[in-house]
N, C-alpha and C positions, 0 to 999 in steps of 0.2 A: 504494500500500500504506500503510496507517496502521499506527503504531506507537506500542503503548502502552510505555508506561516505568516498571513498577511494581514492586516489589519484594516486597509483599504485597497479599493480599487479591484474584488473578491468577485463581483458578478464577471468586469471584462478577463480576469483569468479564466475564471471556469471556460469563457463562451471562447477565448483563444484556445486553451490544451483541448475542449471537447471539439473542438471543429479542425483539431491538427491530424493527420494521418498521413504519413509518410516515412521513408525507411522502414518501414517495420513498427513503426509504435505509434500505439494509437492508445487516448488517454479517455476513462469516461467517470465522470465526475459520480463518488458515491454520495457525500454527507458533509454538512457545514458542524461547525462548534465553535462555538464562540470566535475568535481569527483562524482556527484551521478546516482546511480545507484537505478533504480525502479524495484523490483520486485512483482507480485502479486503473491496472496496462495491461496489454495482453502479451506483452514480452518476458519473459523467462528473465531479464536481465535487469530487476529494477534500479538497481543503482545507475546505470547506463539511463534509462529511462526519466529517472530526478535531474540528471546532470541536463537531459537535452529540454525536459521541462523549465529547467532556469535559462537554460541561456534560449528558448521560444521569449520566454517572457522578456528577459531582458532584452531581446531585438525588436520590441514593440515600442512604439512611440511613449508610453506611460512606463513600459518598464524601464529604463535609462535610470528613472527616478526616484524607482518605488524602494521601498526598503522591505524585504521578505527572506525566507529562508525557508528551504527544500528539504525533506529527510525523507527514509524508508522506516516504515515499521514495520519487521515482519512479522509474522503470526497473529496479525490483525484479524482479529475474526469478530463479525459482527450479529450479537445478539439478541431475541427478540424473548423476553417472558421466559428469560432465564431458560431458554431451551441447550442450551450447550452446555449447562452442567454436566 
């Protein structure tokens, strides 16, 4: 799972990485929380994947600017009514 860490400017990320599809990765946005942002890849390679997701954003006219940070969580798994106990 890649996580973005933004505090603003959180809707044009999402609509940049979900509308990006190329080389091989392609990003689809899971869940907001408070500044983070969850998205999943369908690349076997996510660290590769965070790296090209920063520098997408940072080649956008807003991202030059923005102040964020990128990470992988693995073993992210997502919950409903305590079903994965």
């Amino acid at each position: 799972m890649i996580v973005f860490n933004a505090p603003v400017q959180q809707d044009k990320i999402i609509e940049t990485l979900t509308s990006f599809n190329e080389e091989g990765i392609s990003y689809e946005f899971v869940e907001k929380k408070g500044i983070k942002l969850y998205f999943k890849s369908a690349t076997d390679d996510q660290e590769a994947a965070a790296k090209k997701a920063k520098e997408i954003i940072k080649g956008t006219p807003y991202g030059g600017v923005l102040y964020f940070q990128v990470t992988v969580e693995e073993g992210w798994v997502k919950c409903k009514k305590m079903d994965c106990l």
